[in-house]
C-alpha positions in Angstrom: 114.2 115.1 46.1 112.2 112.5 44.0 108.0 113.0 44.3 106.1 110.2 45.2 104.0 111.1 42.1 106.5 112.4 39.7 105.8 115.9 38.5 102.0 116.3 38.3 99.9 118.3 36.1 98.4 121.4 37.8 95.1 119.7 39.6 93.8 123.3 39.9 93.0 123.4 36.4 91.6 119.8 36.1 88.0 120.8 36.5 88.0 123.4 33.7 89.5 121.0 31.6 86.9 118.5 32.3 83.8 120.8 31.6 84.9 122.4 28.9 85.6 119.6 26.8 82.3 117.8 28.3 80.2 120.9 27.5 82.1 121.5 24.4 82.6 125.1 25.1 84.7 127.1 27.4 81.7 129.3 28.1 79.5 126.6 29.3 82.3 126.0 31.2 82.6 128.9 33.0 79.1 129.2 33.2 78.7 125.9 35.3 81.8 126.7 37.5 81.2 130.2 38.4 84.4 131.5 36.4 85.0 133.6 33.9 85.6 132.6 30.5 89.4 133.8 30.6 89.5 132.0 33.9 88.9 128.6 32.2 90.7 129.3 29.1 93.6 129.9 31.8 93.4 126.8 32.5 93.7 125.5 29.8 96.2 126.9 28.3 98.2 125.9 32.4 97.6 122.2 30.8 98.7 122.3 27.7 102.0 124.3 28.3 102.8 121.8 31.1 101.9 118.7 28.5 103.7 120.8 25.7 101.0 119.9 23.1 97.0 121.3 22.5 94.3 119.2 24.3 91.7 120.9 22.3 91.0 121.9 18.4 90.0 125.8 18.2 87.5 126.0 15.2 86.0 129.2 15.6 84.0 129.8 18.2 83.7 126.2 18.9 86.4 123.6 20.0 87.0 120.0 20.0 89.3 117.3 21.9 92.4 116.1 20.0 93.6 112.8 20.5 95.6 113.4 23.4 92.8 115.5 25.0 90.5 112.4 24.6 93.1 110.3 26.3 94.0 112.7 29.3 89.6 113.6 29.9 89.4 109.6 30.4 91.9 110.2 33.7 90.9 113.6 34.8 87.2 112.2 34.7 88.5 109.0 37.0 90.9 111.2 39.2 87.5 113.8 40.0 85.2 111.3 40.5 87.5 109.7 43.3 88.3 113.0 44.8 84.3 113.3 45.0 83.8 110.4 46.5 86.5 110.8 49.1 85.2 114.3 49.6 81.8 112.4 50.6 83.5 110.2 52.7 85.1 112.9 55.0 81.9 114.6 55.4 80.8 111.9 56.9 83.2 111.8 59.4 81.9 115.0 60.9 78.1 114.3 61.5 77.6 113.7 65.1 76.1 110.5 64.7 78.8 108.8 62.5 80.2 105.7 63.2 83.2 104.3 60.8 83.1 100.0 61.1 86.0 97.7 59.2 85.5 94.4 58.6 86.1 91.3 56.5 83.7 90.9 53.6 82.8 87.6 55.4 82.0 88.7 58.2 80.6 92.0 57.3 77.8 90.3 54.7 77.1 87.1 57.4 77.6 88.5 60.7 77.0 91.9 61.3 74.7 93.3 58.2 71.9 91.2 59.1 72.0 92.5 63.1 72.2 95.9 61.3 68.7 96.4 62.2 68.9 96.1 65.7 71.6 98.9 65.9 69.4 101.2 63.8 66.4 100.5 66.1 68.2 100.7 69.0 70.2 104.0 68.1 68.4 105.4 65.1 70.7 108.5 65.9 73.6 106.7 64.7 74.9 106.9 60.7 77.1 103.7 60.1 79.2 103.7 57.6 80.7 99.9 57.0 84.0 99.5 55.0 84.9 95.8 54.0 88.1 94.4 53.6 89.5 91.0 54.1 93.1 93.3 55.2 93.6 94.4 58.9 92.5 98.3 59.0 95.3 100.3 59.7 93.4 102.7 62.9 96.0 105.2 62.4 95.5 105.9 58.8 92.3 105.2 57.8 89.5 106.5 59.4 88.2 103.7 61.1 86.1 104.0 64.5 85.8 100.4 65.0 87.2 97.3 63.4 86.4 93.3 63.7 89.8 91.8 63.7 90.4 88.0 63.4 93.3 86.4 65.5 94.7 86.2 68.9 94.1 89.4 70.4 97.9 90.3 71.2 98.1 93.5 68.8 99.8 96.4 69.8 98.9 100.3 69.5 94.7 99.1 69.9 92.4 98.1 72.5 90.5 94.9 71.6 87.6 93.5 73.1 87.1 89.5 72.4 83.6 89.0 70.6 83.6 85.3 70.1 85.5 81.8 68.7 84.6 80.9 65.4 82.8 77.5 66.1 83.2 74.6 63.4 81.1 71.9 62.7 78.8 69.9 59.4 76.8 71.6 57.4 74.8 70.5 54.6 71.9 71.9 52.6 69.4 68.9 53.8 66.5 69.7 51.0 69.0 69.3 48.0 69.2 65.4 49.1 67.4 62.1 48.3 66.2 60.6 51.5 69.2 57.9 51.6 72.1 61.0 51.4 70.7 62.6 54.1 73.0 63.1 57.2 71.5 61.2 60.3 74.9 59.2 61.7 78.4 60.0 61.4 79.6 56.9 58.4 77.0 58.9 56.2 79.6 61.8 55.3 81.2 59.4 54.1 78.7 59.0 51.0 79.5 62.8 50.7 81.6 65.3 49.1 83.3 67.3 52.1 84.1 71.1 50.9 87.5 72.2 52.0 88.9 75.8 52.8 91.9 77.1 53.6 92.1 75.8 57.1 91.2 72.0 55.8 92.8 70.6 58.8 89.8 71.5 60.6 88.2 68.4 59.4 90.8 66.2 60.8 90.2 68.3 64.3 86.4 67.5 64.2 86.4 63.6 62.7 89.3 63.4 65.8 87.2 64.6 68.3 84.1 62.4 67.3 86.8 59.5 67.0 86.1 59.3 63.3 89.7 60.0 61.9 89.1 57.2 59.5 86.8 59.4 57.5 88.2 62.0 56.7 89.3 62.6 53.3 91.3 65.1 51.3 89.1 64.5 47.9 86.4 67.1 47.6 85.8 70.8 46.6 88.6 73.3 47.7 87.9 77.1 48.3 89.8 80.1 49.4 86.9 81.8 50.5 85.1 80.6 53.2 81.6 82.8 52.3 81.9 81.1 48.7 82.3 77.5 50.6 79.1 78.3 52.1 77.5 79.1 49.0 78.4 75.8 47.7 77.3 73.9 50.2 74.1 75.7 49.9 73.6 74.3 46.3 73.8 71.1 47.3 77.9 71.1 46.3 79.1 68.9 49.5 79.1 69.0 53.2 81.4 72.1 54.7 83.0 72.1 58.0 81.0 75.7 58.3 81.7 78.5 61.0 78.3 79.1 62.6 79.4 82.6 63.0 79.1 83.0 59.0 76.6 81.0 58.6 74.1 81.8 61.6 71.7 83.3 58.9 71.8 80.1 56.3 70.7 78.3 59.3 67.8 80.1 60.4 66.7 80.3 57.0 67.1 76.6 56.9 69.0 76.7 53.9 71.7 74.7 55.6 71.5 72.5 58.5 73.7 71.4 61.5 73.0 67.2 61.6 75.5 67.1 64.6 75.9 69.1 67.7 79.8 68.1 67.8 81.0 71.4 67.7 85.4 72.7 67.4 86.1 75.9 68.7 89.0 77.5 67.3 92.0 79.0 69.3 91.8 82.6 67.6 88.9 85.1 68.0 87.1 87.7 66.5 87.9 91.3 68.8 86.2 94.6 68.3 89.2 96.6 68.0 89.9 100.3 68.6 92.3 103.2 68.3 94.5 103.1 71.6 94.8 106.8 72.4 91.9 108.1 71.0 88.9 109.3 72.8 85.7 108.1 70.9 82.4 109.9 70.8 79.3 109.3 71.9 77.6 107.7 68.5 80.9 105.0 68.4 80.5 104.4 72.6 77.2 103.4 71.7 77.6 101.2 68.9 80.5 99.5 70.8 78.6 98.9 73.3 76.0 97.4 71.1 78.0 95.3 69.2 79.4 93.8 72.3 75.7 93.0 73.6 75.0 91.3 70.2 78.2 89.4 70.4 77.6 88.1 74.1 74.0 87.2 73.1 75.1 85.1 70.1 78.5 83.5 71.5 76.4 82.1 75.1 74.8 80.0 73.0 78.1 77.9 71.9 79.8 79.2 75.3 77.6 78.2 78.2 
């Protein structure tokens, strides 16, 4: 049977390996491991039989890294300092208070970091630990508690509970503008650059429902990312067909502003979305239960 990983050196013996030839000695080694010199020089030698060549110079009493021990430190530091941080990561999983969120960098930076406050007030009991990734979280193998997943609800093997729409409409940074290129009727975008995403049919939807369609145009800025569309249109780039729901926090700075209250509500959702079978503890109950407070709150105002 083939490994996955080929035939791997003994990972037993990577630490050894690691100190020694950081410390420069295989008694500093042992020293800072807890292990007896012969112990470390065990392992070693375990490396450099399975490699078939010497990772370290003996001169003496004192030893240096050949070439190929420089090479393999470079990975055995990269492959501990992983296994470290993953080591971290499943401690965390056992506190009591710990609560595991996924999400989309977009929505994770716009949406939800800046109500983080409110859950840490609210349930200062509670340890959240927020992964971001613009992939769906896979509940059944990564540890995820709760995940904020885009699209139509209809997923299988998860409960999902609907947050809110995204809801589209104008927005420019107001401030960057002469007093003539400021947005007060609808024929002024047209004296505008109009940012464009990956859903850029959105702007067709919206100049259609204000019976506009003659205004729209294709010429502009493009982006695949709609938080770096935002940015632009914060630097005075163009005029984006924003989602409030990323950019709730540019608004209330004022660093972008909504000249319209035409608003499109898209089809698909964002859901909070959990494991199907799986019980969840107190700390996550509570966290869903806040997030689904905070989402109410924030979709009546687009909703009532």
């Amino acid at each position: 049977m083939n490994r996955r990983f080929g035939r791997l050196p003994p990972l037993s013996a990577l630490e050894g390996f690691e100190a020694a030839a950081r410390l420069k000695s295989f008694s500093l080694a042992a020293e800072e491991l807890n292990l007896s010199q012969s112990a470390v020089s065990h392992q070693i030698k375990l490396l450099e039989s399975f490699f078939g060549m010497d990772l370290f110079n003996r001169v003496g009493r004192s030893i240096e890294l050949t070439v190929a021990g420089i090479d393999f430190l470079d990975t055995t530091t990269q492959v501990l300092n992983e296994l470290a941080r993953g080591k971290r990561r499943m401690d965390f999983y056992f506190r009591p208070g710990s609560v595991v969120w996924g999400a989309n960098t977009g929505f994770s930076s716009k949406w939800l970091l800046p109500r983080y406050s409110n859950l840490l007030n609210a349930h200062p009991e509670i340890e959240p630990w927020l992964y971001s990734d613009d992939d769906f979280f896979d509940l059944e193998t990564q540890e995820v508690d709760l995940a904020i997943w885009y699209g139509d609800g209809s997923w299988e093997g998860v409960k999902s509970y609907k947050l809110f729409h995204d809801y589209l409409t104008p927005l420019y940074a107001e401030d960057r503008f002469q007093e003539e290129m400021k947005i007060k009727h609808f024929d002024d975008l047209s004296k505008h650059r109009l940012l464009h995403d990956e859903r850029s049919e959105d702007w067709m939807s919206w100049f259609n429902q204000i019976e506009h369609p003659s205004l729209i145009s294709s010429h502009g800025c493009n982006f695949s990312d709609s938080g770096l569309m935002l940015e632009s249109a914060t630097r005075g780039q163009g005029v984006t067909l924003g989602s409030l729901v990323l950019a709730d926090e540019l608004i209330q700075e004022s660093k972008l502003v909504q000249p319209f209250d035409t608003i499109i509500t898209t089809q698909e959702a964002y859901y909070l979305v959990e494991p199907a079978h799986t019980r969840i503890r107190p700390a996550v109950a509570k966290a869903k239960d806040w997030l689904l407070a905070e989402a109410k709150s924030f979709s009546a105002k687009f909703e009532s």
